[in-house]
N, C-alpha and C positions, 0 to 999 in steps of 0.2 A: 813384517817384523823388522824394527831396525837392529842393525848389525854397529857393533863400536869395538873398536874407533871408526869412525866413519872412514872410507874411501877416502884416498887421495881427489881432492881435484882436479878434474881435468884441465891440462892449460890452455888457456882460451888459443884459438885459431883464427884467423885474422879471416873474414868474408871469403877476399881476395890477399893471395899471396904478395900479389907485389905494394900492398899499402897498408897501412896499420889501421887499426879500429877508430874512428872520429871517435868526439865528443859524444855526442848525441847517439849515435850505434851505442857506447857503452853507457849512457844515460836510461836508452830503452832498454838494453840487457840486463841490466842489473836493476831497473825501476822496475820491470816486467814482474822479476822475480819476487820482489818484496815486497809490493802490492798484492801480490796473487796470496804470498806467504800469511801478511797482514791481514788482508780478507778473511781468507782462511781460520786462521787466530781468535780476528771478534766473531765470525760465525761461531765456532766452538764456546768462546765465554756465553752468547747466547743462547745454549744449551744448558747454561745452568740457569735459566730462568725455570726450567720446567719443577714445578713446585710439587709433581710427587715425586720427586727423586731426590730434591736442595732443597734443603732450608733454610732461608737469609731475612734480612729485615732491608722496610725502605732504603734503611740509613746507608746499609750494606751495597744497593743496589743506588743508591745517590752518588756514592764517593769512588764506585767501578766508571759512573758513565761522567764525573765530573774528571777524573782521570782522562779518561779518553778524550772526553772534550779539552782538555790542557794541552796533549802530545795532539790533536789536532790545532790546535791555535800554534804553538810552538812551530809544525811542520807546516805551515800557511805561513809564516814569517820567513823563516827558514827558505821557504821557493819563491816569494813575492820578488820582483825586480829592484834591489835595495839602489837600484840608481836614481827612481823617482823619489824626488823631493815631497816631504808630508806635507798638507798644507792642505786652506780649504778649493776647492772646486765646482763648477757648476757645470 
């Protein structure tokens, strides 16, 4: 059962004391977490596919997975290395 207002946060603690957390330490801590969280999330909306429990139309289940497909295109731009020049390639 969750409890609210949630807990305080913990304040992050550095690996090692004598140096602060790199980039990349907090890129994996906090990428660790939102991923797991995200997973998590569309596992659950895939529980409302079970059609004796929900009732929805194509249309309904078109515009949940065109969604996601969107905030996955969005967050594929968002990480791509914007220093490469577009252009064509072989």
């Amino acid at each position: 059962m969750r409890h609210w207002p949630p807990a305080a946060a913990a304040p992050v603690v550095p690996l090692r004391p004598d140096r602060e957390e790199t980039k990349r330490e907090k890129f994996e801590r906090i990428g660790g977490k939102r991923m797991n969280a995200t997973l998590a999330s569309i596992k659950r909306l895939g529980n409302l596919g079970n059609r004796s429990i929900y009732e929805f139309s194509e249309e309904d289940a078109t515009k949940m997975i065109g969604a996601l497909n969107g905030a996955i295109g969005d967050l594929a731009t968002r990480l791509k290395d914007r220093r490469k020049a577009p252009g064509f390639k072989f």
